[in-house]
Backbone and ligand atoms as CSV (ligand in chain L), in Angstrom:
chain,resi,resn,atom,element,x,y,z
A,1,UNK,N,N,-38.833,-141.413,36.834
A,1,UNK,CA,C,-37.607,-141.116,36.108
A,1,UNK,C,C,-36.677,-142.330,36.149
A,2,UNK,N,N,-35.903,-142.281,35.124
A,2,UNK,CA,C,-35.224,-143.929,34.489
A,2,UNK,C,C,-33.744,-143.191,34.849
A,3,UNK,N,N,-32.989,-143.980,36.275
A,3,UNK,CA,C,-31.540,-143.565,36.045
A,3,UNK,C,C,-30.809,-144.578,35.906
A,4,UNK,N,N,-29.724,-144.748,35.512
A,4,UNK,CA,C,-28.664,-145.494,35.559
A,4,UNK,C,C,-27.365,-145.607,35.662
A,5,UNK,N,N,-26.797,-146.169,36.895
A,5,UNK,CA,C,-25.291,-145.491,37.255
A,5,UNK,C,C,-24.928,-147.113,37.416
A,6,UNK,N,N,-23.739,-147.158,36.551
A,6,UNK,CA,C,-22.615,-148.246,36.638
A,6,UNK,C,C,-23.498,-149.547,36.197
A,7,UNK,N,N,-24.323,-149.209,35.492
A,7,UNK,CA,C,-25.245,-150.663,35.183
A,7,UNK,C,C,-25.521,-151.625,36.408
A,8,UNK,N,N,-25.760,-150.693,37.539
A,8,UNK,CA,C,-26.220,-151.583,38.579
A,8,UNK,C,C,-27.096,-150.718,38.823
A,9,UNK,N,N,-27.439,-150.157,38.733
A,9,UNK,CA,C,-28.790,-149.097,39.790
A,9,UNK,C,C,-29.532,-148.120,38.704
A,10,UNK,N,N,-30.836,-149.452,39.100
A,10,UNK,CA,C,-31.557,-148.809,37.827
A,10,UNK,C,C,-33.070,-148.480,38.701
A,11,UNK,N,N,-34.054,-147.461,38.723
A,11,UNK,CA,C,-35.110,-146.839,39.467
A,11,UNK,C,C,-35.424,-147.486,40.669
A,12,UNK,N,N,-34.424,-147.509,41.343
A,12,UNK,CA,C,-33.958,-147.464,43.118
A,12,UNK,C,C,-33.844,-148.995,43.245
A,13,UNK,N,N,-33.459,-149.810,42.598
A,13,UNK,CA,C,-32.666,-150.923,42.212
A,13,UNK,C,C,-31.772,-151.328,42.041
A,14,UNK,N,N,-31.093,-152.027,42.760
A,14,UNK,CA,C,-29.600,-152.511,42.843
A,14,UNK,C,C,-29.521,-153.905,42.269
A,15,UNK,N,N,-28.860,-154.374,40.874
A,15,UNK,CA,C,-29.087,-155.940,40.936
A,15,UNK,C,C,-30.345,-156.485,40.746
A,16,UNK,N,N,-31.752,-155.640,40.429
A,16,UNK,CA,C,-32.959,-155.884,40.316
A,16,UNK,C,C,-33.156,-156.426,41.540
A,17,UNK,N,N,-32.839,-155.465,42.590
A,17,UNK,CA,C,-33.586,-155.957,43.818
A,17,UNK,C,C,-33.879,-154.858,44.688
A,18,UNK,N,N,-34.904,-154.842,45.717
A,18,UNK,CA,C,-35.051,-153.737,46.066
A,18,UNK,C,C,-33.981,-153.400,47.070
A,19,UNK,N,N,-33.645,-151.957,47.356
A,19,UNK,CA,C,-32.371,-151.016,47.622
A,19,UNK,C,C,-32.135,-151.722,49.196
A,20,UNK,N,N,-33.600,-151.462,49.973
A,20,UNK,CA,C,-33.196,-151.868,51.277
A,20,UNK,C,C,-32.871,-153.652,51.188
A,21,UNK,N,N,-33.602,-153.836,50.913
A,21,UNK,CA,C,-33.617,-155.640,50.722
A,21,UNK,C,C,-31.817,-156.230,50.675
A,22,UNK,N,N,-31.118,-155.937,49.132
A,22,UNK,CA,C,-29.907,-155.290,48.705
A,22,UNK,C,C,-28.649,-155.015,50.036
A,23,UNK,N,N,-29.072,-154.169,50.683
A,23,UNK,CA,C,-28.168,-153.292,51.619
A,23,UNK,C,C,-28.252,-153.832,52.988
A,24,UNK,N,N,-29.575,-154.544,53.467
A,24,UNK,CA,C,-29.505,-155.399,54.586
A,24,UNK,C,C,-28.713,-156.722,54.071
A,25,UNK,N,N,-28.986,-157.434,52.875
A,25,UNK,CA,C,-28.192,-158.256,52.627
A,25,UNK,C,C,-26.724,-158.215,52.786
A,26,UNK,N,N,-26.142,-157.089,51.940
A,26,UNK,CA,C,-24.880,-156.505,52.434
A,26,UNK,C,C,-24.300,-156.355,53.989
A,27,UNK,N,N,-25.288,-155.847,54.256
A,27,UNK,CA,C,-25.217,-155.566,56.176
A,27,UNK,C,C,-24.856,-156.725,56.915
A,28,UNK,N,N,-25.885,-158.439,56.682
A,28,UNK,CA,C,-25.393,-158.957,57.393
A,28,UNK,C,C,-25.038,-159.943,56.905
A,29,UNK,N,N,-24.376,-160.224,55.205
A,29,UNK,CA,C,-23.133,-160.816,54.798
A,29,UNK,C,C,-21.229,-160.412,55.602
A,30,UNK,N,N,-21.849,-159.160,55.737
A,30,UNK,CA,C,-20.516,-158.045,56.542
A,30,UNK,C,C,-20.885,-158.533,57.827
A,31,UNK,N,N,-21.389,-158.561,59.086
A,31,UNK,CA,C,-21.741,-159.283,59.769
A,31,UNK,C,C,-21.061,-160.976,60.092
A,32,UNK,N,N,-22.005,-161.566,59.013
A,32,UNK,CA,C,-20.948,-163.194,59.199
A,32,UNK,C,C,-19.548,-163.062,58.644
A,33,UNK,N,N,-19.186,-161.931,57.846
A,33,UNK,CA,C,-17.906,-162.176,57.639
A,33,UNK,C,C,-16.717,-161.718,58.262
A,34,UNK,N,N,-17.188,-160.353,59.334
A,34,UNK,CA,C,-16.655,-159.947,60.463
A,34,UNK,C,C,-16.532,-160.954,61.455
A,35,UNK,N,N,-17.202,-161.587,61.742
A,35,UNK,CA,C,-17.786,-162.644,63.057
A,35,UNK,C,C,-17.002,-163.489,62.428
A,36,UNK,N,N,-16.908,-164.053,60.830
A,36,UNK,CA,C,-15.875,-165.713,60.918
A,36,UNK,C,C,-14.580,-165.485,61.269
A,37,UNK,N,N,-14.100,-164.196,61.182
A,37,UNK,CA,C,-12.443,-163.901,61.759
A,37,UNK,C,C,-12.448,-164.464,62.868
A,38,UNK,N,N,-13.358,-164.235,63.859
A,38,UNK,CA,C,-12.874,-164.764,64.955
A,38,UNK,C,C,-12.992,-165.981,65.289
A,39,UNK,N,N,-14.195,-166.944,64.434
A,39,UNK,CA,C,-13.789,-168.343,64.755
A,39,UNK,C,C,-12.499,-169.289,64.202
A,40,UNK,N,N,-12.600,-167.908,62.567
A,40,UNK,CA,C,-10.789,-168.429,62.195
A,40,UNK,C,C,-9.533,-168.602,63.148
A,41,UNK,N,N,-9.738,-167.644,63.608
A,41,UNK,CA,C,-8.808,-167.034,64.989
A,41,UNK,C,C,-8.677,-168.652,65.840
A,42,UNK,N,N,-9.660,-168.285,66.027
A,42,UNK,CA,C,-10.107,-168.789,67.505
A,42,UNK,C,C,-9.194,-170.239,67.099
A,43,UNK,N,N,-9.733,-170.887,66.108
A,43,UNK,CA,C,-9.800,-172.313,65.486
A,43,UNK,C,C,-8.381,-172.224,65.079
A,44,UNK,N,N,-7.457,-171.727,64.747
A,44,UNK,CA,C,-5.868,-171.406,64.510
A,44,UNK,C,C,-5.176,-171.979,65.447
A,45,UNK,N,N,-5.843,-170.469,66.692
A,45,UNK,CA,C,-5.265,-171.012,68.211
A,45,UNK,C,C,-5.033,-172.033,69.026
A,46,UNK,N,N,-6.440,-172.941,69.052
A,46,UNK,CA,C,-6.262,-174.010,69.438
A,46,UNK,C,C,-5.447,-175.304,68.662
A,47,UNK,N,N,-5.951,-175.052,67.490
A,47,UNK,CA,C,-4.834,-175.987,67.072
A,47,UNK,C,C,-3.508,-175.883,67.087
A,48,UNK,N,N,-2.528,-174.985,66.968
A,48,UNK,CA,C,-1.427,-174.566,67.024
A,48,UNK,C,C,-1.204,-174.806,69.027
A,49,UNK,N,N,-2.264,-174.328,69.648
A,49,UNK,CA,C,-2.130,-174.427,71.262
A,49,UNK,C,C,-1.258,-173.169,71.479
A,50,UNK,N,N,-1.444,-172.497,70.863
A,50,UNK,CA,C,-0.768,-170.327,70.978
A,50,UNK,C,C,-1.228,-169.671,70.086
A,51,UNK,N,N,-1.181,-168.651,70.974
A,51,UNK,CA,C,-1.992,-167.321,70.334
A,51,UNK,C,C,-1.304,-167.475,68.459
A,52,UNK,N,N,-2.111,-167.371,67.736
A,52,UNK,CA,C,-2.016,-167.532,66.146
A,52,UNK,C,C,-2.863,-166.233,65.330
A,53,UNK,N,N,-2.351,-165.930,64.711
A,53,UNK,CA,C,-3.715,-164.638,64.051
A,53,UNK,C,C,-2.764,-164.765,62.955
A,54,UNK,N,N,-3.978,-166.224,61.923
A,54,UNK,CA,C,-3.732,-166.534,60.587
A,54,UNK,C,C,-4.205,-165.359,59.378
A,55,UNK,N,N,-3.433,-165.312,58.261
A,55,UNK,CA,C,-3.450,-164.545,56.977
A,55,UNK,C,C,-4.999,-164.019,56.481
A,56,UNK,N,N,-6.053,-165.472,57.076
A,56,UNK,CA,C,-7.154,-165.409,56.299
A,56,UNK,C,C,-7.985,-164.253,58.000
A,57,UNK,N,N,-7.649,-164.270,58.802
A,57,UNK,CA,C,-8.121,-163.111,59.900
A,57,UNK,C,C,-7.755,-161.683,58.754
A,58,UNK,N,N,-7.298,-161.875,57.938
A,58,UNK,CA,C,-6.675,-159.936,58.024
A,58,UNK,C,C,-7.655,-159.898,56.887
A,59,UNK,N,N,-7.929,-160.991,55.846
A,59,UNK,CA,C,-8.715,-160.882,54.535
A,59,UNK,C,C,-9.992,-160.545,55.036
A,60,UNK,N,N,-10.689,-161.469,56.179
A,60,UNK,CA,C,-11.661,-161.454,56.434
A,60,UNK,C,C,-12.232,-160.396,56.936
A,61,UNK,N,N,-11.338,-159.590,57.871
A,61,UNK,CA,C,-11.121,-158.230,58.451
A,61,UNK,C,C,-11.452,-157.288,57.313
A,62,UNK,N,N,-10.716,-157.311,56.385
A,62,UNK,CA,C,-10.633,-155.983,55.774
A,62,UNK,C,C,-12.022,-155.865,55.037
A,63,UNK,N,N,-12.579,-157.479,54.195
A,63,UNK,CA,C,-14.067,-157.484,53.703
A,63,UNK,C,C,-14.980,-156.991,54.504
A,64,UNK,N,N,-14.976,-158.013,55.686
A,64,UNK,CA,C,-16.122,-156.869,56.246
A,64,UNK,C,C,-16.370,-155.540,57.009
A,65,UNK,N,N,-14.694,-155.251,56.763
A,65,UNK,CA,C,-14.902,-153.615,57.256
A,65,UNK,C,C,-15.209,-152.863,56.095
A,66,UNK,N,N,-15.147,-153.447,54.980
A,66,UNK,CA,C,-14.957,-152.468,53.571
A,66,UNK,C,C,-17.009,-152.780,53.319
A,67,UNK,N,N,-17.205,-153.899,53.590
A,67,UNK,CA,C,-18.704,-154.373,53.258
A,67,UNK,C,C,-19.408,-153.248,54.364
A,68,UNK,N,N,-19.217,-152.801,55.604
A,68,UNK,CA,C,-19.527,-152.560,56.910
A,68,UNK,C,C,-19.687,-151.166,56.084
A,69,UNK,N,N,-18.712,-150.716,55.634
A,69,UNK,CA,C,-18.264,-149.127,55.301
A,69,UNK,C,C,-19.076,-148.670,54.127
A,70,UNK,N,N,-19.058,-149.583,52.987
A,70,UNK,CA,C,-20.247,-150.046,52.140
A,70,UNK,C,C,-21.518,-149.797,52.498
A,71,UNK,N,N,-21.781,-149.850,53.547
A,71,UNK,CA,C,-23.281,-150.577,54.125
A,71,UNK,C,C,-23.663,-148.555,54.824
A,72,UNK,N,N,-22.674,-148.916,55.982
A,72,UNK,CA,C,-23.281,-147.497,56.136
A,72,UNK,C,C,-23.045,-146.149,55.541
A,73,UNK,N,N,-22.035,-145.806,54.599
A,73,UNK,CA,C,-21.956,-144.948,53.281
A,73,UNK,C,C,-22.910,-144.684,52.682
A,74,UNK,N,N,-23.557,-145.938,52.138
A,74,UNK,CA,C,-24.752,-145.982,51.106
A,74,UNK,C,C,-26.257,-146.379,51.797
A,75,UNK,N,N,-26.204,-146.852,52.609
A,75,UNK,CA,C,-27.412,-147.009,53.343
A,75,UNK,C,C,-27.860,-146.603,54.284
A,76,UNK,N,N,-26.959,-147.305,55.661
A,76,UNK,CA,C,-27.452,-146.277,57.224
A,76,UNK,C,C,-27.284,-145.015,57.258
A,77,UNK,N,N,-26.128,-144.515,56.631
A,77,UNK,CA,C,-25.475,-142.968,56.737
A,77,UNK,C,C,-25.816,-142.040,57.487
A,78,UNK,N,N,-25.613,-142.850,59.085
A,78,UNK,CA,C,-25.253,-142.420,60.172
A,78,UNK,C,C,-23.809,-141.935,60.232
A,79,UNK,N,N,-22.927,-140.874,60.641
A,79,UNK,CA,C,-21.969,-140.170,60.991
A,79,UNK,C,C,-21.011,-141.520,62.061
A,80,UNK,N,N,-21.943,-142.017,62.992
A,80,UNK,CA,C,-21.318,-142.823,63.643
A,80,UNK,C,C,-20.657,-144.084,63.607
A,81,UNK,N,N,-21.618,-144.748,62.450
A,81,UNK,CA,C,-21.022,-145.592,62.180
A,81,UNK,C,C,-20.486,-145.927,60.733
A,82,UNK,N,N,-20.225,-144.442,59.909
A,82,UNK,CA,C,-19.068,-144.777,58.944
A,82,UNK,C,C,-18.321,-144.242,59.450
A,83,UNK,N,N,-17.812,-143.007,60.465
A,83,UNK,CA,C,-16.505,-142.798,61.174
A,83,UNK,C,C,-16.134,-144.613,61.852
A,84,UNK,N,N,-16.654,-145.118,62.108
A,84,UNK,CA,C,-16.570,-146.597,63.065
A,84,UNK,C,C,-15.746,-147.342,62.247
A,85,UNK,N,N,-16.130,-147.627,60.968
A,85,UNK,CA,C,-15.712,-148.021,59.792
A,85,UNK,C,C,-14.469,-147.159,58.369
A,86,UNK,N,N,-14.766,-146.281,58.626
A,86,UNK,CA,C,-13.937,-145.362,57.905
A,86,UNK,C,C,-12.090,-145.966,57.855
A,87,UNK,N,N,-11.631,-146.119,59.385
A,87,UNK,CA,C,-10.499,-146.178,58.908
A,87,UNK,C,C,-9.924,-147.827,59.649
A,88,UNK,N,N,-10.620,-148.676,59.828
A,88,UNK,CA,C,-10.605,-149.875,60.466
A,88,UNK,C,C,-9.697,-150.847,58.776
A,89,UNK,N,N,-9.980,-150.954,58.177
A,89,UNK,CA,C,-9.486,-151.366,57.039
A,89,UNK,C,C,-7.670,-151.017,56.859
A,90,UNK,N,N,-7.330,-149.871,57.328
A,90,UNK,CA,C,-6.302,-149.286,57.186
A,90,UNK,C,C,-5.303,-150.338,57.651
A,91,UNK,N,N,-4.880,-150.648,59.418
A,91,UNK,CA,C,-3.993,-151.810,59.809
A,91,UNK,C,C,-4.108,-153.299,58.924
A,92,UNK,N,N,-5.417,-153.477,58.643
A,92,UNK,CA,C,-5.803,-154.715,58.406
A,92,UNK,C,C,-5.166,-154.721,56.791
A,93,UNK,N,N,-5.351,-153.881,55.704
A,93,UNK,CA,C,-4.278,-154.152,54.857
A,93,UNK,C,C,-3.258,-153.862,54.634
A,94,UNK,N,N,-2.791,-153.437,55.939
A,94,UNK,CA,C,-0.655,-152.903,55.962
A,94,UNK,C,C,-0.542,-154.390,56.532
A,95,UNK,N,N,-1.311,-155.466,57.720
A,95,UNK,CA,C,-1.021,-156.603,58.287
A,95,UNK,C,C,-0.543,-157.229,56.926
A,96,UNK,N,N,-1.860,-157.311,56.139
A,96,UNK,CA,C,-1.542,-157.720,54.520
A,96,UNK,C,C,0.001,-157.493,54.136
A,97,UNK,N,N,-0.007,-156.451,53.763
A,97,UNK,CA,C,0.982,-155.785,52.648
A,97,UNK,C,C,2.304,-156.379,53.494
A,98,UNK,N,N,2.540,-156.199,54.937
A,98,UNK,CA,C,3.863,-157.031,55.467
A,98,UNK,C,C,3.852,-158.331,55.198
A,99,UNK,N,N,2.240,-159.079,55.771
A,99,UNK,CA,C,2.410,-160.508,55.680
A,99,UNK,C,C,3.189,-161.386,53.960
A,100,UNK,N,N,2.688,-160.759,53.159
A,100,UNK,CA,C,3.273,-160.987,52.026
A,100,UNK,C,C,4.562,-160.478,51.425
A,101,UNK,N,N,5.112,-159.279,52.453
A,101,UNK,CA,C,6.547,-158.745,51.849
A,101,UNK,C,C,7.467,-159.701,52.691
A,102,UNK,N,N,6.945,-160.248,53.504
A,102,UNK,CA,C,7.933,-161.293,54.426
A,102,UNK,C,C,7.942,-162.550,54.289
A,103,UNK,N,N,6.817,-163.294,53.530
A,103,UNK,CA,C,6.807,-164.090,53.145
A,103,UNK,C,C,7.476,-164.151,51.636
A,104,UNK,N,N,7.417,-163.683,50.956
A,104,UNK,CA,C,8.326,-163.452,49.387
A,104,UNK,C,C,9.917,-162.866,49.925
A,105,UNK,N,N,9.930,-162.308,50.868
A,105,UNK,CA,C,11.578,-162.674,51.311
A,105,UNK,C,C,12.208,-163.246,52.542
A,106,UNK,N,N,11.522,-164.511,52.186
A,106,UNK,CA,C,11.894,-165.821,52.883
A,106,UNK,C,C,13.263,-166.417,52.159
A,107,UNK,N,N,14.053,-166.665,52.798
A,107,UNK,CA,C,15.142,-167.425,52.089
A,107,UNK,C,C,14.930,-169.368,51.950
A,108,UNK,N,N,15.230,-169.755,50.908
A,108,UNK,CA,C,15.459,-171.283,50.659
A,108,UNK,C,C,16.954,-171.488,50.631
A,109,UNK,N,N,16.802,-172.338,51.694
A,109,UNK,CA,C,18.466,-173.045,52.107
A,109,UNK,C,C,18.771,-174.122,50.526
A,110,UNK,N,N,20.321,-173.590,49.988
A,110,UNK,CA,C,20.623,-174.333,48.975
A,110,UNK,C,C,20.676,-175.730,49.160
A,111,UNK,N,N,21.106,-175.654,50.578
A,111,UNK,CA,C,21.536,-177.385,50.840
A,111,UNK,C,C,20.316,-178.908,50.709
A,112,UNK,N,N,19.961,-178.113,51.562
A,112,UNK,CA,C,18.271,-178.924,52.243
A,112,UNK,C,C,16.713,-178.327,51.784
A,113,UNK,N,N,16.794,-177.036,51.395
A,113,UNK,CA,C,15.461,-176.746,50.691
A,113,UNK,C,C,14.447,-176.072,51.720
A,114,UNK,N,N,15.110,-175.876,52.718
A,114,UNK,CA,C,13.885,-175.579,53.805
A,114,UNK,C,C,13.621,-174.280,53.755
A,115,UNK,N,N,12.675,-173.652,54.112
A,115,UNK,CA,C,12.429,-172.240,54.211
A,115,UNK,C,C,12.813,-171.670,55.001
A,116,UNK,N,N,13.031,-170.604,55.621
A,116,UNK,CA,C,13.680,-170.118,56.346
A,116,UNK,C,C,13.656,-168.593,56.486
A,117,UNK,N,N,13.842,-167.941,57.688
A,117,UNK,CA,C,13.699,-166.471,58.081
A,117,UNK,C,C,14.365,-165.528,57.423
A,118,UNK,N,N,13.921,-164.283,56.599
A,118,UNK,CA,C,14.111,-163.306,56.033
A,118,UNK,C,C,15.596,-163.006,56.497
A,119,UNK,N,N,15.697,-162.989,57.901
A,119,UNK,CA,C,16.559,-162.642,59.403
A,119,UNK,C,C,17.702,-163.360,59.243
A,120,UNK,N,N,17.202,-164.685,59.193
A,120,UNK,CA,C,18.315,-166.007,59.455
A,120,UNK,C,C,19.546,-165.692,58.491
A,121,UNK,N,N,20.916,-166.264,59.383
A,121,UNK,CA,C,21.836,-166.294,58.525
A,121,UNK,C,C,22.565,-167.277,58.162
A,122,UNK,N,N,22.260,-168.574,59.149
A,122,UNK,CA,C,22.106,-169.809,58.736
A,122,UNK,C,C,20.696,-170.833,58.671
A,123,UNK,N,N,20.716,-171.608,57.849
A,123,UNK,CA,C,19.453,-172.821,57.439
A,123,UNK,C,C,19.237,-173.134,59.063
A,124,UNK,N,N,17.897,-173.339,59.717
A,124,UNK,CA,C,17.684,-173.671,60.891
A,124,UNK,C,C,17.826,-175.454,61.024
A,125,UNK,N,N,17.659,-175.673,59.624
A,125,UNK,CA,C,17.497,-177.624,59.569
A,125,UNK,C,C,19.003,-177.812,59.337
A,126,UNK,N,N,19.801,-177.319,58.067
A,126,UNK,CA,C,21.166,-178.093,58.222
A,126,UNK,C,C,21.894,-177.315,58.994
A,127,UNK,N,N,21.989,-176.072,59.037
A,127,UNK,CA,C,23.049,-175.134,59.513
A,127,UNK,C,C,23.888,-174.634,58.674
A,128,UNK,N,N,23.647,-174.805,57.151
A,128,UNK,CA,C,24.434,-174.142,56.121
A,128,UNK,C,C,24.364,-172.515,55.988
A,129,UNK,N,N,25.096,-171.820,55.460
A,129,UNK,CA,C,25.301,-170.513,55.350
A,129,UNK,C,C,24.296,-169.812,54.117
A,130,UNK,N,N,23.227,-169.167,54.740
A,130,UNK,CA,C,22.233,-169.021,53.391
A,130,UNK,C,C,22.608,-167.428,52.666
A,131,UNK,N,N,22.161,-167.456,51.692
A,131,UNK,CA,C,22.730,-166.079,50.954
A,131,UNK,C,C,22.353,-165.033,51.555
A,132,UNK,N,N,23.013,-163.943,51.324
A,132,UNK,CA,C,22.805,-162.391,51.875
A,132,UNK,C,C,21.438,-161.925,51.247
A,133,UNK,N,N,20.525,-160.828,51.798
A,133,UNK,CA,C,19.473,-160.335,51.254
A,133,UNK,C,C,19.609,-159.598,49.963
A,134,UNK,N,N,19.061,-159.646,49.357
A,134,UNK,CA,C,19.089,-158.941,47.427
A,134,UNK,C,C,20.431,-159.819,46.805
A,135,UNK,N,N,21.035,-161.126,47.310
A,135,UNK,CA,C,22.014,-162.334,46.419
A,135,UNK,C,C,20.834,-163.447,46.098
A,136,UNK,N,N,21.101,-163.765,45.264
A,136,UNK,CA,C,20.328,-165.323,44.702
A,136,UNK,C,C,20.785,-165.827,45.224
L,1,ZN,ZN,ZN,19.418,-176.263,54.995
């Protein structure tokens, strides 16, 4: 029998490849991409010389928990390890969703141009008086 769902899965074919073949690939693309967070990490830290947990940790996080969740949903669909995966994604794109609401309300000092803390109420470089939150 000839099925076809989403023009990817055509008589137990994913991508014209076979299903398991396919889904281990998935498995341990999710794998190296879980595992590079932490040399991102890692490699942040030392350079900075303090604890650092850069933007691209939370991207990397959330792919391969979503690839992970992917993987055992549709393939292992063991109980154990899509509960494992199920809600791991969740912190990792609220880290997101802040990291970028705090970065877009960063203030720029009129004087000197520098960037500066959401918080701040003066420029940390000149010491000028930067605008109130929701003023241009
Ligand atoms: Zn300034």
């Amino acid at each position: 029998m000839h099925t076809q769902t989403l023009g990817i899965l055509a008589d137990g074919q994913i991508l014209g490849m076979d299903r398991e073949i396919f889904w281990t690939m998935i498995g341990w693309l999710a794998n190296a991409i879980f595992t590079s967070r932490f040399l991102v990490q890692w490699y942040a830290t030392e350079k900075r010389k303090e604890v650092t947990v850069p933007v691209l940790f939370w991207w990397l996080s959330l792919a391969g928990a979503l690839m992970f969740l992917s993987y055992a949903v549709n393939y292992d669909r063991h109980h154990v390890f899509i509960f494992a995966y199920a809600f791991t994604w969740i912190p990792y794109l609220r880290n997101l969703v802040i990291h970028y609401r705090h970065k877009n309300a960063q203030k720029v000092c009129a004087q000197c141009s520098q960037t500066c803390s959401p918080k701040a109420i003066y420029c940390q470089s000149c010491g000028a008086k930067l605008p109130e939150p929701g003023m241009a």
